[in-house]
C-alpha positions as CSV (number, residue, x, y, z in Angstrom):
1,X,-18.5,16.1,-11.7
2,X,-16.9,19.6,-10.7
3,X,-19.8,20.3,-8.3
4,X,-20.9,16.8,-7.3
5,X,-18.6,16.0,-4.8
6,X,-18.0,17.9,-1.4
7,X,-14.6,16.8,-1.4
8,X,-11.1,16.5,-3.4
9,X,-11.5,14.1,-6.1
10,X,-8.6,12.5,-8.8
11,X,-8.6,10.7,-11.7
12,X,-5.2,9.1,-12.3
13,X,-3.4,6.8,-14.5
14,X,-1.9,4.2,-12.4
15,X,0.8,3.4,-14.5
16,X,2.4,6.9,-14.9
17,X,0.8,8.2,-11.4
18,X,-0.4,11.3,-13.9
19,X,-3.2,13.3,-12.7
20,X,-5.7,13.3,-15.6
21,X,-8.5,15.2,-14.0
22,X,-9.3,16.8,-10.1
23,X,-11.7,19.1,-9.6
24,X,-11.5,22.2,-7.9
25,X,-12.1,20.5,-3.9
26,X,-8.8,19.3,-5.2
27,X,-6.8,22.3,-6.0
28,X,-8.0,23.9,-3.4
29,X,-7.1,21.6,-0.6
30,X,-3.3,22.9,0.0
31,X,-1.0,24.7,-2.3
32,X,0.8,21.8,-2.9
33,X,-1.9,20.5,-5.0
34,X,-1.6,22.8,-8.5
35,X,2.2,21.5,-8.4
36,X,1.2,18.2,-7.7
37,X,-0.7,17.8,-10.8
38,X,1.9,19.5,-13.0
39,X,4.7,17.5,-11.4
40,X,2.9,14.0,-10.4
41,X,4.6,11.0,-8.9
42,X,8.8,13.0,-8.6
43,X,6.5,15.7,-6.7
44,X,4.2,13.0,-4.5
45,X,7.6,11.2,-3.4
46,X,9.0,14.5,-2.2
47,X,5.7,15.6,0.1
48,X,5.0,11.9,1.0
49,X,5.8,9.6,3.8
50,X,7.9,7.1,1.9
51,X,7.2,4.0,3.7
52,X,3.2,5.1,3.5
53,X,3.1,6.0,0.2
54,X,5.0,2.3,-1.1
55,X,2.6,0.7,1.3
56,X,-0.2,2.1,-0.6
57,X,1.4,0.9,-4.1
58,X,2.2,-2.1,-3.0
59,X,-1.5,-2.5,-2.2
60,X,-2.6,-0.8,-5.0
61,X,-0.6,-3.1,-7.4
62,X,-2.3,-5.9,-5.3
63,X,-5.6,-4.2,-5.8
64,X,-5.0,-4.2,-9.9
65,X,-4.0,-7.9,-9.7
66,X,-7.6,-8.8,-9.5
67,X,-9.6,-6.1,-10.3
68,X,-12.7,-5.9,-9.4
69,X,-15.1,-3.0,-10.6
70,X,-17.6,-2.9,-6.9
71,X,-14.2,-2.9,-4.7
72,X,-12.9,0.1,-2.9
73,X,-9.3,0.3,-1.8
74,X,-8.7,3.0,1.5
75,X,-5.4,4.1,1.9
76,X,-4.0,6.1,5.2
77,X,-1.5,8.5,3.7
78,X,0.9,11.4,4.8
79,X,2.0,14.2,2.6
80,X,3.2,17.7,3.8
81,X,0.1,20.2,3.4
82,X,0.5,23.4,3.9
83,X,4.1,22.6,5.0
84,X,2.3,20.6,7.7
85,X,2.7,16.8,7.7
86,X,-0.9,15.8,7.4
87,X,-2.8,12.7,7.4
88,X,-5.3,11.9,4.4
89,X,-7.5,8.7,3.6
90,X,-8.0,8.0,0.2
91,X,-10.1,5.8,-1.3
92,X,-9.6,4.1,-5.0
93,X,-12.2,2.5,-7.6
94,X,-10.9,1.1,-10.4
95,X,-12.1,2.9,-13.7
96,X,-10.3,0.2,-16.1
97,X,-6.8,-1.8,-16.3
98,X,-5.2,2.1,-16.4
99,X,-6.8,5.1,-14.5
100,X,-8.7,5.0,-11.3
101,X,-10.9,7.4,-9.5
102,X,-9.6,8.9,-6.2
103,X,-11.6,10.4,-3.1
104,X,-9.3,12.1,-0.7
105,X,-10.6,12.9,2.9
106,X,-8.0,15.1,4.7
107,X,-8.0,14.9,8.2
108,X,-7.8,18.4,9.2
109,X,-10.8,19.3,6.9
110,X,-13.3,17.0,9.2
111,X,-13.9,17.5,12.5
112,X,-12.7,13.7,14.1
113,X,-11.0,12.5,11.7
114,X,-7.2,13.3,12.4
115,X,-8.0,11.6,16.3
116,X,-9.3,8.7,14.4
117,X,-5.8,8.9,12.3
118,X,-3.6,9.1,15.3
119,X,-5.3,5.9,16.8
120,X,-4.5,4.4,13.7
121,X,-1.0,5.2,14.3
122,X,0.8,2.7,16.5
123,X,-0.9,-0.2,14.1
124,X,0.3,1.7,10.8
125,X,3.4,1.9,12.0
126,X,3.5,-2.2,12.4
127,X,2.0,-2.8,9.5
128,X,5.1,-0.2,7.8
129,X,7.7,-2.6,9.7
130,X,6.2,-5.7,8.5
131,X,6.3,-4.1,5.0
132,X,10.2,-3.4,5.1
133,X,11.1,-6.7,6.8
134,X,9.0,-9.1,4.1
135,X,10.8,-6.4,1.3
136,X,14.3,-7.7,2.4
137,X,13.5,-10.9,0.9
138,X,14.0,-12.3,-2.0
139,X,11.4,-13.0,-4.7
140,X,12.4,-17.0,-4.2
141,X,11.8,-16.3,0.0
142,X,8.4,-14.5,-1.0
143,X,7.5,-17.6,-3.0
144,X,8.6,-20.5,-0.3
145,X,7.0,-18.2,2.6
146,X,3.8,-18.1,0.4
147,X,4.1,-21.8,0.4
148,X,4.4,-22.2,4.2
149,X,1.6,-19.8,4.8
150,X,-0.5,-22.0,2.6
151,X,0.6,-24.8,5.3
152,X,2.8,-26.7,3.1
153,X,5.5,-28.9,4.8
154,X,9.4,-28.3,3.8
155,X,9.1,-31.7,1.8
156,X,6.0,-31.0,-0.4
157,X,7.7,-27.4,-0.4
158,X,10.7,-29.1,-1.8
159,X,8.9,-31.1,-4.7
160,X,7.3,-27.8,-5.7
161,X,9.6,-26.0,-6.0
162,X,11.8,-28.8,-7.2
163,X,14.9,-27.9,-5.0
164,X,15.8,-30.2,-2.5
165,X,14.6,-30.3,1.3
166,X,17.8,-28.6,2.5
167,X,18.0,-25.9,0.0
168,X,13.8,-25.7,1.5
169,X,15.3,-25.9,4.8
170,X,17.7,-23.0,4.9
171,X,15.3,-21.0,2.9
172,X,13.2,-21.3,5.8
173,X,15.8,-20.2,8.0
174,X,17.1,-17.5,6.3
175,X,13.2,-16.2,6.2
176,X,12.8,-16.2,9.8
177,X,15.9,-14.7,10.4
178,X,15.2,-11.7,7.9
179,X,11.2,-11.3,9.2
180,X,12.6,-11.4,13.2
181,X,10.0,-14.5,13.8
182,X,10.7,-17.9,15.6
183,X,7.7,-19.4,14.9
184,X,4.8,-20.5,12.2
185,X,2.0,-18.5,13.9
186,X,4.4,-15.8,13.3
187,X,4.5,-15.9,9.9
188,X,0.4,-15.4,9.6
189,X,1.6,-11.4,10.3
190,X,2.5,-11.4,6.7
191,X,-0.5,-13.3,4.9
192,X,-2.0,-10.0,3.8
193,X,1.1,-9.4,1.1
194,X,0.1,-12.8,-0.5
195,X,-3.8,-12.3,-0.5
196,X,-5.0,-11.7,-4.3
């Protein structure tokens, strides 16, 4: 595999976030790398945009929820390079319920790319404050806002969930009021955390 790929490739267990194999295009791709590997995930979360890098394991854990052995999950992530905040695109296939394999394509390698990353911005950046609003709530909001995404009224919500329609009600409320929305439509922002 060492020479097949042009670029830095991973192998990694997705439960410890342990490198298991990279290949030289790795190593070589910043200094960081070599103590990346030794170190793994208390190293990642030191070079890493934080909100990125959850983003990307919350979608990764999303990913594993259904796996699917012909899907590819792309990731837009930051890590300090070089001691140079740099954007990277990596893209997972899942090996088995443990360890996937990892293509990175860092944007300063490829001629393009890091314009293409800076466009990207202004909508990663929304997507990162629609992540930290829908992680203020609670694992009973996540489950009633699943339920009004799915279109569900407060009453059918209520005999779900088997709470009663004002306990629904100010759920409801309290959602809105934590996600900064006023209206249904609004709620369709965060659909993509519930898709499996």
């Amino acid at each position: 595999m060492q020479g097949f790929f042009p670029f830095p490739v991973f192998i990694k267990n997705e439960n410890t976030h342990n490198y298991n194999y990279v290949n030289h295009n790795f190593l070589s791709a910043a200094p960081e790398m070599d103590r990346l590997v030794k170190e793994g995930k208390d190293y990642l979360l030191e070079i890493s945009n934080k909100p990125l890098l959850e983003l990307t394991w919350l979608k990764t854990a999303m990913f594993y929820r259904n796996p699917d052995e012909k899907a590819i999950l792309s990731n837009l992530q930051q890590s300090r390079l070089y001691d140079t905040n740099t954007f990277y695109l990596t893209n997972k296939a899942i090996v088995d319920e443990h360890f996937s394999i990892n293509i990175a394509l860092i944007a300063n390698q490829f001629s393009g790319l890091e314009n293409t990353f800076q466009e990207l911005i202004p909508d990663l950046k929304k997507d990162t404050q629609l992540f930290l609003k829908f992680q203020t709530l609670t694992k009973r909001e996540k489950e009633i806002l699943e339920l009004i995404l799915k279109g569900y009224t407060n009453k059918q919500i209520a005999n779900l969930t088997v709470t009663s329609f004002n306990t629904v009600r100010t759920h409801r409320n309290r959602i809105y009021k934590k996600l900064e929305i006023k209206h249904f439509k609004d709620c369709l922002s965060y659909q993509y955390f519930f898709t499996r």
